[in-house]
C-alpha positions in Angstrom: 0.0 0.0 0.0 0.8 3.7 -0.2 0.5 5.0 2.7 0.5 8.8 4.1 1.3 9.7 7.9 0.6 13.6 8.6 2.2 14.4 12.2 3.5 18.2 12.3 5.1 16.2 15.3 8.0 14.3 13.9 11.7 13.7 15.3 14.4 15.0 14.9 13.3 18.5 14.1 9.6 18.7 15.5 9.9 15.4 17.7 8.3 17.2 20.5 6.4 14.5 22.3 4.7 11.2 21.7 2.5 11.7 18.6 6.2 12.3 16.6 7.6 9.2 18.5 4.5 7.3 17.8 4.8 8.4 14.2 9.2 7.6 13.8 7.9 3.9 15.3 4.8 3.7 13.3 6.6 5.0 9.8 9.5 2.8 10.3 7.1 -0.3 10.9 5.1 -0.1 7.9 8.1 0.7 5.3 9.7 -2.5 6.8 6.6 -4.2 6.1 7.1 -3.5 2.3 5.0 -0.4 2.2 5.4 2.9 0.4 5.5 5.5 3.1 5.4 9.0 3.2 5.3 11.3 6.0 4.6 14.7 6.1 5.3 16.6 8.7 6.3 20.7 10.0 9.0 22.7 10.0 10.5 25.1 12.3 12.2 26.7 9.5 10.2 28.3 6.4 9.9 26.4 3.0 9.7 22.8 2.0 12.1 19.9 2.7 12.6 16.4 1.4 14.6 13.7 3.2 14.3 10.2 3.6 15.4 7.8 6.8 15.3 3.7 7.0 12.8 3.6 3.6 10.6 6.1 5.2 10.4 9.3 2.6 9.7 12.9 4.9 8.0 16.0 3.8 8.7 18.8 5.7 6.4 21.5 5.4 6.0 25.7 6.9 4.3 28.3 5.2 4.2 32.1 5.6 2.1 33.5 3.6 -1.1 35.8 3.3 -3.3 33.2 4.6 -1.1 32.3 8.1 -0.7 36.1 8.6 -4.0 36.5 9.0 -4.1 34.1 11.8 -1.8 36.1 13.7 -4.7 38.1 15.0 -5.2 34.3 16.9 -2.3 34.5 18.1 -2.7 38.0 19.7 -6.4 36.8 21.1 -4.3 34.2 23.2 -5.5 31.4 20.7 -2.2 30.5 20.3 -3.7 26.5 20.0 -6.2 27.1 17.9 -3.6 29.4 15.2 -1.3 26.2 15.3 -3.9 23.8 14.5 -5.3 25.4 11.4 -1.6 26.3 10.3 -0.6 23.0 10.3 -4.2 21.3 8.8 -3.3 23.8 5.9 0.4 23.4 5.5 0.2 19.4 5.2 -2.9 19.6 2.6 -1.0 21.9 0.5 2.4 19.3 0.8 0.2 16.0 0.4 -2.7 17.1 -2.5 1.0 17.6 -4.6 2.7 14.1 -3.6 -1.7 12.8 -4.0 -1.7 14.2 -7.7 2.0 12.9 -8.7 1.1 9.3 -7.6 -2.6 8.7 -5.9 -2.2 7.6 -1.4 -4.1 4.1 -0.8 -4.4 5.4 3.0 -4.0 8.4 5.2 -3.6 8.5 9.3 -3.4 11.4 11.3 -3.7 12.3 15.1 -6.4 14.3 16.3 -4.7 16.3 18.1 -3.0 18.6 15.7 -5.5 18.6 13.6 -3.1 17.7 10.8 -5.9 16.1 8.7 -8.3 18.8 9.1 -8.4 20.3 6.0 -7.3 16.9 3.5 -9.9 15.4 5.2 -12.4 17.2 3.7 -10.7 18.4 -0.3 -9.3 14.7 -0.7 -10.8 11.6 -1.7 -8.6 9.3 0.7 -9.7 7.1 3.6 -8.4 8.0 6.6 -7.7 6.7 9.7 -7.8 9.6 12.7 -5.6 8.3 15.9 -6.9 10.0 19.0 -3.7 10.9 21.4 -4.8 13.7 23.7 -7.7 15.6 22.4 -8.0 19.4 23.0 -11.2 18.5 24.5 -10.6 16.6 27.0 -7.0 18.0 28.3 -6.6 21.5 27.5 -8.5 22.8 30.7 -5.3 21.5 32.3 -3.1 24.3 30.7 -3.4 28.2 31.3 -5.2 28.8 28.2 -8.5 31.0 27.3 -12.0 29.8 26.6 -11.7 31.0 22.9 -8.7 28.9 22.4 -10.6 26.1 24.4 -13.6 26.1 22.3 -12.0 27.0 18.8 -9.0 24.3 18.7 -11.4 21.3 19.4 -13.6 22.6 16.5 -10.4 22.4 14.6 -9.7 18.8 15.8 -13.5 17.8 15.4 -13.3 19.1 11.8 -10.6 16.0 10.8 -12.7 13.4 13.8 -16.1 14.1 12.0 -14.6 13.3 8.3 -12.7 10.1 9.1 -13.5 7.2 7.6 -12.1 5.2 10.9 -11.0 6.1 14.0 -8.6 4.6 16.6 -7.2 4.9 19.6 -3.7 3.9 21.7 -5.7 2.8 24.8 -9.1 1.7 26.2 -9.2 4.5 28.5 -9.3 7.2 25.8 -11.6 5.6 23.6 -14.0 5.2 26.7 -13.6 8.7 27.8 -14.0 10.1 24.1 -17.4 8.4 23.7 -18.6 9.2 26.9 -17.4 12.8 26.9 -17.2 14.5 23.2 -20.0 12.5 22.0 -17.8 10.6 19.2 -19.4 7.2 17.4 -18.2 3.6 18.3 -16.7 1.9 17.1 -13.1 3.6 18.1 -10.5 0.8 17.8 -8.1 0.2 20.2 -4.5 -0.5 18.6 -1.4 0.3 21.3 1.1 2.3 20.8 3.7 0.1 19.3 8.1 0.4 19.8 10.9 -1.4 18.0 12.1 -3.4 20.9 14.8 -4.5 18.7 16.1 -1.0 18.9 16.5 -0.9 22.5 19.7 -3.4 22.2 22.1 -1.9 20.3 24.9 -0.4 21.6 24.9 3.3 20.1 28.7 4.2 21.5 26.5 6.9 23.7 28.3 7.2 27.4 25.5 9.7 29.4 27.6 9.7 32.5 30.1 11.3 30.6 28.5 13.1 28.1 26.0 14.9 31.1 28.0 14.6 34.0 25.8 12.0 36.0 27.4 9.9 38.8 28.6 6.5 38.5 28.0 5.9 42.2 24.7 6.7 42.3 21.1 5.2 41.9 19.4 7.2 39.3 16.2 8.0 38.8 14.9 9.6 35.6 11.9 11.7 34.1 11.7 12.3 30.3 8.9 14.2 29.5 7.8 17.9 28.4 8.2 20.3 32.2 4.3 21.1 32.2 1.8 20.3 35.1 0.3 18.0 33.1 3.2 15.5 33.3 3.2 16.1 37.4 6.1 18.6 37.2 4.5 20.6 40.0 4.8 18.0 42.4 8.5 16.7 41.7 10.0 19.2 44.2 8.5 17.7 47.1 10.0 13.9 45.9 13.1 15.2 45.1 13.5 16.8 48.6 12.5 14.1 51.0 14.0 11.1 48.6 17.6 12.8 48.5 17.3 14.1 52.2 17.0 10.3 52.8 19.1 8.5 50.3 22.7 9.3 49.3 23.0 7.0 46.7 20.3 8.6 44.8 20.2 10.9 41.9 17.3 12.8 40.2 17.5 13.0 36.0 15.4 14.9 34.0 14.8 15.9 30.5 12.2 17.2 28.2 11.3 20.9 26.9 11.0 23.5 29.4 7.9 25.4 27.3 6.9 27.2 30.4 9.9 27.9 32.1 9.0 25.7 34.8 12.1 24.0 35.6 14.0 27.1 34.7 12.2 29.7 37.0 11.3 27.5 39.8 12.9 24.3 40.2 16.5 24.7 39.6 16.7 27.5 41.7 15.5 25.3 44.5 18.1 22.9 43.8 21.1 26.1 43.8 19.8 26.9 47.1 19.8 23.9 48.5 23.3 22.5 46.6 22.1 20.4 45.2 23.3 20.8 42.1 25.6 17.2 42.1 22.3 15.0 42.3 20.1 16.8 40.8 20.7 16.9 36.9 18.4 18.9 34.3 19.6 17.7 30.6 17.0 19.4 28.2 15.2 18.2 25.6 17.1 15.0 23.8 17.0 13.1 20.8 15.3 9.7 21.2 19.3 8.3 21.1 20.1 10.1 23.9 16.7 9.1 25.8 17.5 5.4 25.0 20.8 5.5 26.5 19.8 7.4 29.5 17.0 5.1 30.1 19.9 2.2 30.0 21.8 3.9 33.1 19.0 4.4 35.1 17.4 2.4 37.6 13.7 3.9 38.4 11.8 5.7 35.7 9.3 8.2 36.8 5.7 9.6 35.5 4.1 11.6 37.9 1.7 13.1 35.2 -1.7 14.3 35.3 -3.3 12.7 32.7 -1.8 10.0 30.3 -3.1 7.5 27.6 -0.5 4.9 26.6 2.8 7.3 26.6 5.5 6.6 24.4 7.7 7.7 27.6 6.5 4.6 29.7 7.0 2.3 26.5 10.4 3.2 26.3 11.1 3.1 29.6 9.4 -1.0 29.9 11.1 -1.7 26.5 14.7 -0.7 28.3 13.5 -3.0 31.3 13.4 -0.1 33.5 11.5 -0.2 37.3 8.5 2.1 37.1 6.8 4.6 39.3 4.0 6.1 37.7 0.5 8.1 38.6 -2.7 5.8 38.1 -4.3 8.0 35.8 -5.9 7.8 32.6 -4.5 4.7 30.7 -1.7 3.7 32.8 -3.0 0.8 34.9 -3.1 -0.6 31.1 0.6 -0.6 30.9 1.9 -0.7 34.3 0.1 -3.7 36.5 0.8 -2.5 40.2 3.5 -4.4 41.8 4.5 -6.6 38.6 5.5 -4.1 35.9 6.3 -1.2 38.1 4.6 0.7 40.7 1.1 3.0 40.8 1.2 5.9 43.1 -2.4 8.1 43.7 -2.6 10.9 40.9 -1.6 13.4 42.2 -0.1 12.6 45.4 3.2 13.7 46.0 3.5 11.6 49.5 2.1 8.6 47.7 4.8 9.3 44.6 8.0 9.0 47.8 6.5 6.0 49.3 6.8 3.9 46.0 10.1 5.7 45.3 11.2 4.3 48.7 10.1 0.7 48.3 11.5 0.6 44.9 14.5 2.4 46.1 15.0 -0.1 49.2 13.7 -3.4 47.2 16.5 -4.4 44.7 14.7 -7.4 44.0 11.7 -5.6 43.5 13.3 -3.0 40.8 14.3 -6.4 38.8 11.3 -7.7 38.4 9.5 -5.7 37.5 12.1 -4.3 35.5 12.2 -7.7 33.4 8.3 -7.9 33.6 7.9 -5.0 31.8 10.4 -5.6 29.0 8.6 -9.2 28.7 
């Protein structure tokens, strides 16, 4: 088949979060399996780009024209979501009616969220499958944003939902919550996230205690994920404080994209004032390399967040045989069965995070197994 991925999302340049990992794993897959496929995906530099990776062909694609001036004035009403949605519905229509009219697409998928599909959706001719990730919907009360950007990016996302000729979803959870709270038809097929486990076993000559700084000595525990309240960075502080104040042969790790200034403006501050500054370690946003071989030295991984469906950052973290503390929300007892894959603490629950962080901590044999139970 010819097959077309649209994911704005897509690593390296615009692999922000989990719809771009899902799409690098899901792109790869397909062209392995003998298919012709072409992704098309944003830019964060204007124009149009071609490159291809591991039989996988990329279009890269940002436009400034007439049309995305206009939706400046979005911008300036604070709907900075809503501006991004429709600029990237109307970027990867423009990039994928070409490749469509040069040699026709047997199949398109596209994440809701994004709206990448919005527009091709409803000017092409091409069934479509529309993967729901995190819909506007149902998480963006979470973030500081106003009603107008609320209300007008799920229109945007509803627009591609409404047109799809199937719709799926990465867990049980969201396909539950998207029937029961936006209203959307059944049936929405569940298909999890896959990863190429392979992957995970190769030696990729990357040395993170070197190239970072982290100590050998030390226990580490690690959080890769975007520094919003929606992945639990709020509550980290408080497990950082009373899990080093108890442990010296523990060290925090973290990495992801500091959107908000989070970690920047409030937590590392903290960690100067308190010196803590040798077991405390903030890396920035890394390539999924980089995340593979970090996951490789560490011995907990952590997900304190808010609200989850089946995160590429827990899949990664299982696939390296990592021991897992994570928040029992959303779609996460799906992935992480309580005392056999990892460990659930309440949503949250910053005391209930440091309690399993203790018995994990304290319980070597404990870490294993479920380390190896969650790579099985």
């Amino acid at each position: 088949m010819r097959i077309a991925i649209l994911s704005f999302e897509y690593p390296p340049e615009t692999g922000f979060g989990g719809i771009g990992t899902y799409a690098y794993y899901q792109a790869r897959a397909l062209a392995k399996n003998g298919h012709d496929v072409h992704v098309f995906a944003g830019s964060t530099k204007p124009g149009i780009y071609h490159s291809e990776h591991e039989g996988v062909k990329v279009t890269r694609c940002k436009r400034e024209g007439v049309f995305h001036g206009m939706l400046e004035n979005a911008r300036k009403a604070r709907a900075w979501w809503f501006q991004n949605r429709v600029t990237t519905g109307v970027d990867a229509f423009e990039v994928l009616q070409k490749e469509h009219a040069r040699k026709p697409f047997d199949f398109v998928e596209a994440p809701e969220c994004g709206a990448d599909a919005m527009v091709s959706t409803t000017l092409l001719s091409v069934p479509t499958a529309v993967r729901f990730h995190s819909p506007a919907a149902l998480i963006m009360n979470i973030y500081d944003t106003p009603k107008i950007d609320r209300v007008l990016t799920a229109f945007a996302e509803q627009l591609s939902i409404n047109q799809a000729t199937v719709l799926t979803s990465c867990s049980q959870f969201l396909a539950d919550e998207v029937i029961a709270k936006m209203g959307e038809r059944d049936p929405i097929h569940v298909i999890p996230n896959g990863i190429d486990v392979p992957l995970f076993d190769r030696d990729e000559g990357i040395d993170v205690h070197e190239r970072f700084g982290l100590p050998r000595d030390k226990k580490l525990i690690f959080f890769a994920n975007r520094m919003e309240e929606r992945k639990g960075i709020h509550i980290v502080q408080e497990m950082v404080k009373q899990t080093l104040a108890k442990y010296q042969d523990i060290a925090f790790v973290f990495a992801g994209r500091d959107l908000f200034g989070y970690m920047e403006k409030r937590i590392l501050p903290w960690v100067k004032d308190h010196q803590l500054q040798s077991r405390f370690f903030y890396l920035g946003q890394l390539g999924l390399p980089e995340v593979r071989a970090c996951l490789k030295a560490s011995s907990i991984f952590l997900i304190p967040s808010l609200w989850e469906n089946c995160p590429y950052s827990c899949l990664e973290a299982m696939t390296a045989g990592r021991a897992i503390v994570s928040s029992d929300c959303g779609g996460m007892p799906e992935l992480v069965e309580d005392h056999r894959t990892g460990v659930l603490a309440r949503n949250g629950d910053p005391a209930s995070f440091v309690a399993a962080l203790q018995e994990m901590i304290e319980d070597d044999q404990l870490r294993a197994r479920c380390g190896a139970a969650a790579r099985a």
